[in-house]
C-alpha positions as CSV (number, residue, x, y, z in Angstrom):
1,X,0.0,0.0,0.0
2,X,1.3,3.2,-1.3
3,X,2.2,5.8,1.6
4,X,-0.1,8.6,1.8
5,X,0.1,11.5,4.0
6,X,-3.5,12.9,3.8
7,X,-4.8,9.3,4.5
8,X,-2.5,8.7,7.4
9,X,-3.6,11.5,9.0
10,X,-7.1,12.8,8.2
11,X,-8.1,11.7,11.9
12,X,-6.3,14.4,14.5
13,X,-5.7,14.4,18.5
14,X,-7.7,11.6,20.6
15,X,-9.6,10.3,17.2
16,X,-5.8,9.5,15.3
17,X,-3.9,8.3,18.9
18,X,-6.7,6.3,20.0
19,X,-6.8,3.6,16.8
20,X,-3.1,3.5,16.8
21,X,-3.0,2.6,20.4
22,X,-5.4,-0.3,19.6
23,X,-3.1,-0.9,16.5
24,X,0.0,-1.3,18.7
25,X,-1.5,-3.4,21.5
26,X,-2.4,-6.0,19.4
27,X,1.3,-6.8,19.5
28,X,1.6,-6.9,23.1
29,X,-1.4,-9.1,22.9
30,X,-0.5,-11.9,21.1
31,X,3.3,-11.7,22.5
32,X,1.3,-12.8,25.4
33,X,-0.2,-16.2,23.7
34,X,3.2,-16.8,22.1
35,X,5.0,-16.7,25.1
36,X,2.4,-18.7,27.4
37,X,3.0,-21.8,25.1
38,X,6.6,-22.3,26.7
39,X,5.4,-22.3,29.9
40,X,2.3,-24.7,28.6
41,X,5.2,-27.2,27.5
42,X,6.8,-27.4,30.6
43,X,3.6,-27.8,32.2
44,X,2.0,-30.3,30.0
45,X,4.8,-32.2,29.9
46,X,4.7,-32.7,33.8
47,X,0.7,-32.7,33.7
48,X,0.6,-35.4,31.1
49,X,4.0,-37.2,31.5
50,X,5.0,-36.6,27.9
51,X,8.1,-37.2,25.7
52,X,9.9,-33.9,24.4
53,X,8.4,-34.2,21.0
54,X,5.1,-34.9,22.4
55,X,4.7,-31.9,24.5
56,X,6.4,-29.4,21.4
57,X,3.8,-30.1,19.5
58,X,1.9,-27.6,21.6
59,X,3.8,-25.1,19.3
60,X,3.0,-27.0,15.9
61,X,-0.3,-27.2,16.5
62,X,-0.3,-23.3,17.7
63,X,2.1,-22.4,14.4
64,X,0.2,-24.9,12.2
65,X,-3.2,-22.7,13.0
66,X,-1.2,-19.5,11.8
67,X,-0.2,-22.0,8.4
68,X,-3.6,-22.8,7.7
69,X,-5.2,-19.3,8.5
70,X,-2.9,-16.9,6.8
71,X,-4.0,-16.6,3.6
72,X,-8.2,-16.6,4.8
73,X,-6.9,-13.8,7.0
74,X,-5.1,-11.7,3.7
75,X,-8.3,-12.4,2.1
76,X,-10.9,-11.3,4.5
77,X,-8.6,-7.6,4.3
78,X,-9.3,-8.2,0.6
79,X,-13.1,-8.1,0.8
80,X,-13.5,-5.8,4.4
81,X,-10.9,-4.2,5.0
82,X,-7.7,-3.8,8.0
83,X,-10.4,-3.4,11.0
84,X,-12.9,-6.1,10.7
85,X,-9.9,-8.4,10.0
86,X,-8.6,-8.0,13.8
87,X,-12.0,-7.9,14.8
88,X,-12.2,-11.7,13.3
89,X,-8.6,-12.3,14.9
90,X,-9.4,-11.0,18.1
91,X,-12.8,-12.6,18.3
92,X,-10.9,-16.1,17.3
93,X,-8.1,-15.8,20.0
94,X,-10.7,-15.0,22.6
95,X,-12.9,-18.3,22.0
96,X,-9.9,-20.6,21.7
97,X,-8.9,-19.3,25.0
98,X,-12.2,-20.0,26.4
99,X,-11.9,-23.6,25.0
100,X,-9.4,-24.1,27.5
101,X,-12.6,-24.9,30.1
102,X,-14.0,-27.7,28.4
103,X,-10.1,-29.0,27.7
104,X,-9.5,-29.2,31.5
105,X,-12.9,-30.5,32.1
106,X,-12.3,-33.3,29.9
107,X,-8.6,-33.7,30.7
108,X,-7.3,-34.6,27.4
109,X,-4.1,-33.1,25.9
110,X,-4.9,-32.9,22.4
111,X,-8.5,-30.7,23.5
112,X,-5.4,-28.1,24.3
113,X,-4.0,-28.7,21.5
114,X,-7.5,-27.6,19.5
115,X,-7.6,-24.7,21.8
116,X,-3.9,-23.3,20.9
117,X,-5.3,-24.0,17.1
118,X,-7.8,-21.8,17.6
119,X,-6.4,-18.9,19.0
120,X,-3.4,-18.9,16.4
121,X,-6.0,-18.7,13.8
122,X,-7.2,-15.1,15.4
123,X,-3.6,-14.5,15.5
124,X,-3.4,-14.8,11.9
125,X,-5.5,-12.3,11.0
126,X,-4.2,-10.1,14.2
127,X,-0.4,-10.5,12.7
128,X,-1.8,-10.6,8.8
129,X,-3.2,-7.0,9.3
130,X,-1.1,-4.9,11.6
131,X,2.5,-5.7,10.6
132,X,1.6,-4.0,6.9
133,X,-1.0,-1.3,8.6
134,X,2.2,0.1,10.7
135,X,3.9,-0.3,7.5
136,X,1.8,1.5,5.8
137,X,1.1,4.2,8.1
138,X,3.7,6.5,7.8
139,X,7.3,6.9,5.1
140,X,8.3,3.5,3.5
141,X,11.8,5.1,4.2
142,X,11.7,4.2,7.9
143,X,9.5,1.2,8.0
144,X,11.6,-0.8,9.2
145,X,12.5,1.4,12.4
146,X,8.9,1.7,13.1
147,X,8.0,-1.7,12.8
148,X,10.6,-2.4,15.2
149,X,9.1,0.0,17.9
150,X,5.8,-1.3,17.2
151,X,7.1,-5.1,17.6
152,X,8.9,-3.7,21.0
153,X,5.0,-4.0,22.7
154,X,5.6,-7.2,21.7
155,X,8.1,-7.7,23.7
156,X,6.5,-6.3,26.8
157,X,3.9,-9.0,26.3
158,X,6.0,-12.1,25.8
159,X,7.1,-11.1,29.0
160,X,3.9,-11.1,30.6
161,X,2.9,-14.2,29.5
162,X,6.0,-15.9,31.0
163,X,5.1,-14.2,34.1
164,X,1.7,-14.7,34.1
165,X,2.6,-18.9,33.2
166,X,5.0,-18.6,36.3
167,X,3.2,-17.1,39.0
168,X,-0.5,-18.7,37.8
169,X,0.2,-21.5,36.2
170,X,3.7,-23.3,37.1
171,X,3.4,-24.9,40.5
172,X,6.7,-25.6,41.6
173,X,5.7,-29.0,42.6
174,X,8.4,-31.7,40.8
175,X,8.4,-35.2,41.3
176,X,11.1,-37.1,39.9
177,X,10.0,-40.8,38.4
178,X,10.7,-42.4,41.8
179,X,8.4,-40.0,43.9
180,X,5.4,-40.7,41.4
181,X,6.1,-44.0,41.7
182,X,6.0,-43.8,45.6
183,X,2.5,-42.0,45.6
184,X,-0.7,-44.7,45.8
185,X,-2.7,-44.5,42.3
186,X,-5.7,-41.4,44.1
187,X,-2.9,-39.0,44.8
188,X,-1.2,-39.7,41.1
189,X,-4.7,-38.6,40.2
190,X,-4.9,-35.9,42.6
191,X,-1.5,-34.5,41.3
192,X,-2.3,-34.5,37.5
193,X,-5.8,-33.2,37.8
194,X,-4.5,-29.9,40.1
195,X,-1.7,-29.3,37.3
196,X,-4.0,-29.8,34.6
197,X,-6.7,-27.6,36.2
198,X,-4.0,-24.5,37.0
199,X,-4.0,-23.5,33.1
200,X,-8.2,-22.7,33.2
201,X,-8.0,-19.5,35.4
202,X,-5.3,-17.6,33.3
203,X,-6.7,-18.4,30.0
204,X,-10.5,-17.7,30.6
205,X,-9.2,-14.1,32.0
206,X,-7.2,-13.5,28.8
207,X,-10.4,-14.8,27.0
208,X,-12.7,-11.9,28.8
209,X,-9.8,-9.2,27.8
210,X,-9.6,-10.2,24.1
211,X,-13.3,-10.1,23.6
212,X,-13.7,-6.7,25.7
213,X,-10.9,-5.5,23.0
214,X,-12.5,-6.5,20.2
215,X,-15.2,-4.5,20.9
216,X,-13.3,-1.7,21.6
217,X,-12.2,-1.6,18.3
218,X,-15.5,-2.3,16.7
219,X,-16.6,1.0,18.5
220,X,-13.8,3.0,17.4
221,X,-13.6,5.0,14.3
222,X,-10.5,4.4,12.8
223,X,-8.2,5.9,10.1
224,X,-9.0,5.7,6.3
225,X,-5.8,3.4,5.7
226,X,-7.5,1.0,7.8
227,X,-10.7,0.6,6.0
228,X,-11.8,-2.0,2.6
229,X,-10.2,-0.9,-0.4
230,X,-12.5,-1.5,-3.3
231,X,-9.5,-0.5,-5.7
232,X,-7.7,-3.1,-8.3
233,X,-4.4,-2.2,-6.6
234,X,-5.7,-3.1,-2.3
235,X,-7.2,-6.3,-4.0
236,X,-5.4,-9.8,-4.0
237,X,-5.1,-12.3,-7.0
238,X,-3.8,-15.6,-7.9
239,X,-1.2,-14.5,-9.8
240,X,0.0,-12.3,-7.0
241,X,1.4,-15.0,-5.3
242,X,2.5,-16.8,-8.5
243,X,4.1,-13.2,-9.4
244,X,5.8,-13.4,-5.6
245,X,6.8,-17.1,-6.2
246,X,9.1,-15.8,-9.1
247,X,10.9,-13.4,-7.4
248,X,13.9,-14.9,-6.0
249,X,14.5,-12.2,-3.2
250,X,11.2,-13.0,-1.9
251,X,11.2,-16.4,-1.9
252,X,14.2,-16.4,0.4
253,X,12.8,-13.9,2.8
254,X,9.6,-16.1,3.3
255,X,12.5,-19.6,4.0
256,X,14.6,-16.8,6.1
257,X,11.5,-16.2,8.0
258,X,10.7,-19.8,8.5
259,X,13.7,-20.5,9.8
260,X,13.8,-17.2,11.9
261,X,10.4,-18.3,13.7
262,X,11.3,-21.3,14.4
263,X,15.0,-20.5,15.6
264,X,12.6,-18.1,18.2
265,X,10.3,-20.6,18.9
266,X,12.8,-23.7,19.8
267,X,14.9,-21.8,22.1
268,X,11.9,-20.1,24.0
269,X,10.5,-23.4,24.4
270,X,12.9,-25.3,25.1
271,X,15.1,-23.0,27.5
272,X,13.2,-24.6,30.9
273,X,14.0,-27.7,29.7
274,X,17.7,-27.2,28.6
275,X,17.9,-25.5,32.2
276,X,16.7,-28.9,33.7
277,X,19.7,-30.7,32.1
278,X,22.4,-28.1,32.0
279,X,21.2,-27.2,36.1
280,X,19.5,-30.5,37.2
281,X,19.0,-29.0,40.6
282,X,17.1,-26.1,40.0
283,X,13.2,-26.0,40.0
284,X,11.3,-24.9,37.3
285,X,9.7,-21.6,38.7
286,X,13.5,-20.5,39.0
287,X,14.4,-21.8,35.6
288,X,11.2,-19.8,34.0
289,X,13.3,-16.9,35.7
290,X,15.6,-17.4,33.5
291,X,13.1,-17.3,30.6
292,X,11.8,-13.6,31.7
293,X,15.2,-12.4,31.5
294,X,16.0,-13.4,28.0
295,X,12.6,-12.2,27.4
296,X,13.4,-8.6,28.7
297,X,16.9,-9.2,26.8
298,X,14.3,-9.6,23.8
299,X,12.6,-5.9,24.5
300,X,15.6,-4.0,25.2
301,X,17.6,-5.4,22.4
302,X,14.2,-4.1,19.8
303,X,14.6,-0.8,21.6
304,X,18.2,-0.4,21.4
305,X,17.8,-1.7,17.6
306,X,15.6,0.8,16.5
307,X,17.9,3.3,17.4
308,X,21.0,1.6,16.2
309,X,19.0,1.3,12.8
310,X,19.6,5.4,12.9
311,X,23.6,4.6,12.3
312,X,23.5,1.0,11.1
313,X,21.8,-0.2,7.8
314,X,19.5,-2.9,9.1
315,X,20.6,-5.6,6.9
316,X,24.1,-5.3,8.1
317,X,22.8,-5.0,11.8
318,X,20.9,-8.5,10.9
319,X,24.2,-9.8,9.4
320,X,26.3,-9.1,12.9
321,X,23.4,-10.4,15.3
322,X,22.8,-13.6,13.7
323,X,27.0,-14.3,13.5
324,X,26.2,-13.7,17.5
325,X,24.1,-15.8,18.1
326,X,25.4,-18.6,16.2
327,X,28.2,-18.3,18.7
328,X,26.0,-18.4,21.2
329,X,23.7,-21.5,20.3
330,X,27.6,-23.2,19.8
331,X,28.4,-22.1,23.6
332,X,25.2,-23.5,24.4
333,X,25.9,-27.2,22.5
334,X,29.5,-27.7,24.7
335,X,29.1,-25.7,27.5
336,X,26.2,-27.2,29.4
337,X,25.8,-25.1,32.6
338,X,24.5,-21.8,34.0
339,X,26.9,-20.4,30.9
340,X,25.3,-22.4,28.5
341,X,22.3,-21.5,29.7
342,X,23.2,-17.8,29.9
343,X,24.5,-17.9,26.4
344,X,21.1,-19.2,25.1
345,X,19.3,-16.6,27.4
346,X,21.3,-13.7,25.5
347,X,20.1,-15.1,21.9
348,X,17.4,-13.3,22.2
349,X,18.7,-9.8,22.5
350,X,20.3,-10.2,19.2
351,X,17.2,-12.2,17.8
352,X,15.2,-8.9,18.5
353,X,15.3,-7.4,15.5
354,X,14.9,-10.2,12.9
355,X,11.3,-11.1,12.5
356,X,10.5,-6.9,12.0
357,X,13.4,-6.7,9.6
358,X,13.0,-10.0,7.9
359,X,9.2,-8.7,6.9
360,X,10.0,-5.0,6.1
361,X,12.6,-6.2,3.9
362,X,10.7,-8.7,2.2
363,X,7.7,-6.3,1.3
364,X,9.2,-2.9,0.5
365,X,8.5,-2.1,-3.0
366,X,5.9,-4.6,-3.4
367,X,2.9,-2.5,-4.4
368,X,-0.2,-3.9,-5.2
369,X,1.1,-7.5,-4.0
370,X,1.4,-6.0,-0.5
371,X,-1.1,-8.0,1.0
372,X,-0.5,-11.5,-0.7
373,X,3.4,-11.0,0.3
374,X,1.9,-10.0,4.0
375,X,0.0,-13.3,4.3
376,X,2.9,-15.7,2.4
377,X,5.3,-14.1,5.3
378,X,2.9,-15.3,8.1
379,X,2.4,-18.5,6.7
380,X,6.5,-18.9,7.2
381,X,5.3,-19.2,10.7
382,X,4.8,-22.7,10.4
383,X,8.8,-22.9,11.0
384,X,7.6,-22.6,14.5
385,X,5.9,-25.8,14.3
386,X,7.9,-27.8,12.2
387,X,11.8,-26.8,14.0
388,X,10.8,-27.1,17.5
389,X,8.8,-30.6,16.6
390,X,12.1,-31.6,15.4
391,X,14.5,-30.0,17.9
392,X,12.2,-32.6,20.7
393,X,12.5,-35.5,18.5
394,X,16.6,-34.6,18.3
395,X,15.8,-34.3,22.1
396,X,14.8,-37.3,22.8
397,X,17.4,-39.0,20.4
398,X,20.1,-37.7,22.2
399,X,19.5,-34.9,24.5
400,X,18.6,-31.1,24.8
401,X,21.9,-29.3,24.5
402,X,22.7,-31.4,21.4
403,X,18.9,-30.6,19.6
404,X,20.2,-26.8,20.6
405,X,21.9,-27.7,16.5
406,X,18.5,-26.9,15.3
407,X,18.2,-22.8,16.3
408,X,22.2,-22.6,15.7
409,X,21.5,-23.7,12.0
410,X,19.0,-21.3,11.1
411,X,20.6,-18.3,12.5
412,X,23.0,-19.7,9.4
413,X,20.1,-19.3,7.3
414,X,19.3,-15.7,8.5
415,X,22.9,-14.5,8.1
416,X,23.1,-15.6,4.6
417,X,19.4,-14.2,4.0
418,X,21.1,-10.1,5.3
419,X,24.0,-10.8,3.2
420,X,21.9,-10.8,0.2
421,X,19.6,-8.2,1.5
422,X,22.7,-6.0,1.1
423,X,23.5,-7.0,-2.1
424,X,19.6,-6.9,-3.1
425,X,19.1,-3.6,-2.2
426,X,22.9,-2.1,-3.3
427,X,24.6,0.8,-1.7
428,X,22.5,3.8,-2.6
429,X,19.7,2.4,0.0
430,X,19.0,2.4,3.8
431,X,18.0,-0.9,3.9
């Protein structure tokens, strides 16, 4: 979508800060989904007694709903427009988070797995609308910058959801295969039932929030940018995404982007868990500390980005983080400790930047096939499904510091993507 002043800002004062408040929280909103889902394994995999693959596939079903609903959720902004597409999103992510009820009632982990389905596919069209709309809404010559900003209340809500996981949800109760064993059959039960039954309260409240939101924003007039576009150029067509398909730039910012995700995805999820092995004698709620303060690592470092992007190209800033943190994810693979675990804490300073980047880069100069590339770059989410699926199978082959190969190699793949994004793009442009 071409960037136009006028449009941008024919709302003034309350009526113009108002919407773009609502724009930007959506970020913070469903960094607070993402981010519960690691505490979800950990729990899960206690509640349920499952293998490492088992419980990761609470992320590929998540990821897999964001596969499946990306495109529906570029072609519902087709026909209606930027706001009734989060409407839709935010209505979806608030009834799969009130599915968690009848999942605990009926105690069955792949009800769950359902629920996360569902609430991914209203974070489809939540992530499908407002990543271009704060692209759109303002000079295509610092999109990137102010994607980054907007993404930084993302931050601030993956952090919340790790805390909220923590404090409502993680119980601090461990029993190693020889305590269970020592419990009669009734307080087994007891046990799973009460871990099982601590992820209802936290979910139903985010369910009331979500839905309180979306009408919020139904209420709310918002800014012309953000409503249907009957024009040729806002509409999408099949050979937009054939026309995308033959770009060879594109194509390897959509596999960068599957790789990024799921890079972000395995060591989030997985980070408890490597804590259990490379610190076998501290408990989980300490662990999960650890979590919130690669979490904040993740905020500060899309802060200090966006201002860094003032002196450093982006594409080159890409470049140096990801040779960081493949040094990093290698610290973690021989040096299984509290500085393993520290190094794969700090990956996500230095992973901060890439998802924004990665899609700002991918659709500058698109045009008219803004929307299709949009939806095609969501859809790369399923990375976060496949990768940490197969980092748990690596898992249980051989163990977690080993698997850690998995988010090492595709910070390979995101170095090579900014080296071409600086050859893409030349000299002569901030990219």
């Amino acid at each position: 979508m071409p960037y136009n002043k006028n449009q941008a800002n024919r709302l003034t004062g309350l009526a113009l800060w108002l919407p773009l408040f609502l724009i930007v929280s959506l970020f913070f909103m469903w960094g607070v989904a993402n981010n519960l889902n690691d505490i979800l394994i950990t729990q899960f995999k206690k509640a349920f007694a499952l293998s490492d693959l088992q419980s990761g596939l609470v992320q590929s079903a998540f990821y897999f709903g964001y596969f499946v609903f990306a495109i529906p959720a570029a072609l519902a902004m087709k026909r209606f427009g930027y706001k009734p597409a989060v409407i839709v999103g935010l209505l979806l992510y608030g009834a799969g988070a009130l599915l968690f009820y009848p999942a605990v009632q009926a105690n069955k982990y792949e009800f769950f797995l359902a629920a996360l389905f569902v609430i991914a596919s209203g974070l489809a069209f939540l992530e499908t609308s407002a990543n271009p709309l704060i692209v759109a809404m303002g000079d295509p010559n610092t999109a990137e910058r102010r994607l980054n900003f907007a993404q930084s209340f993302n931050s601030l809500g993956t952090i919340a959801g790790v805390l909220i996981g923590r404090e409502f949800i993680l119980s601090g109760v461990e029993h190693g295969p020889g305590e269970l064993a020592a419990l009669s059959e009734e307080q087994q039960a007891a046990f799973y039932s009460a871990e099982v039954q601590a992820v209802q309260g936290p979910y139903l409240a985010i369910a009331a929030v979500v839905i309180v939101w979306a009408l919020w924003v139904a209420w709310v007039k918002f800014p012309v940018l953000a409503k249907k576009h009957d024009a040729p150029e806002h509409t999408i067509r099949k050979r937009d995404f054939s026309a995308l398909l033959k770009r060879p730039y594109y194509r390897a910012a959509v596999v960068t982007q599957f790789f990024y995700v799921g890079a972000q995805v395995c060591v989030w999820s997985f980070m408890i868990r490597y804590g259990q092995e490379a610190m076998p004698d501290t408990g989980e709620k300490n662990l999960a500390t650890y979590l919130s303060f690669s979490l904040m690592a993740f905020m500060v470092g899309r802060f200090a980005s966006t201002w860094l992007m003032g002196y450093v190209k982006p594409a080159r800033l890409m470049l140096i983080y990801a040779l960081l943190n493949i040094v990093l994810c290698t610290t973690a693979m021989f040096s299984v400790n509290q500085v393993g675990l520290i190094a794969l804490a700090a990956t996500s300073f230095f992973m901060s930047l890439m998802f924004p980047t990665i899609f700002a880069l991918a659709i500058k100069n698109l045009g008219p096939e803004l929307k299709a590339g949009s939806s095609l770059l969501v859809m790369a989410i399923i990375g976060g499904a496949v990768l940490t699926a197969l980092m748990g199978l690596i898992s249980d082959i051989s163990s977690i510091h080993t698997a850690v190969a998995v988010p090492l190699v595709s910070f390979v793949a995101v170095a090579l993507f900014a080296r071409a994004s600086e050859r893409h793009y030349g000299p002569g442009q901030r990219i």
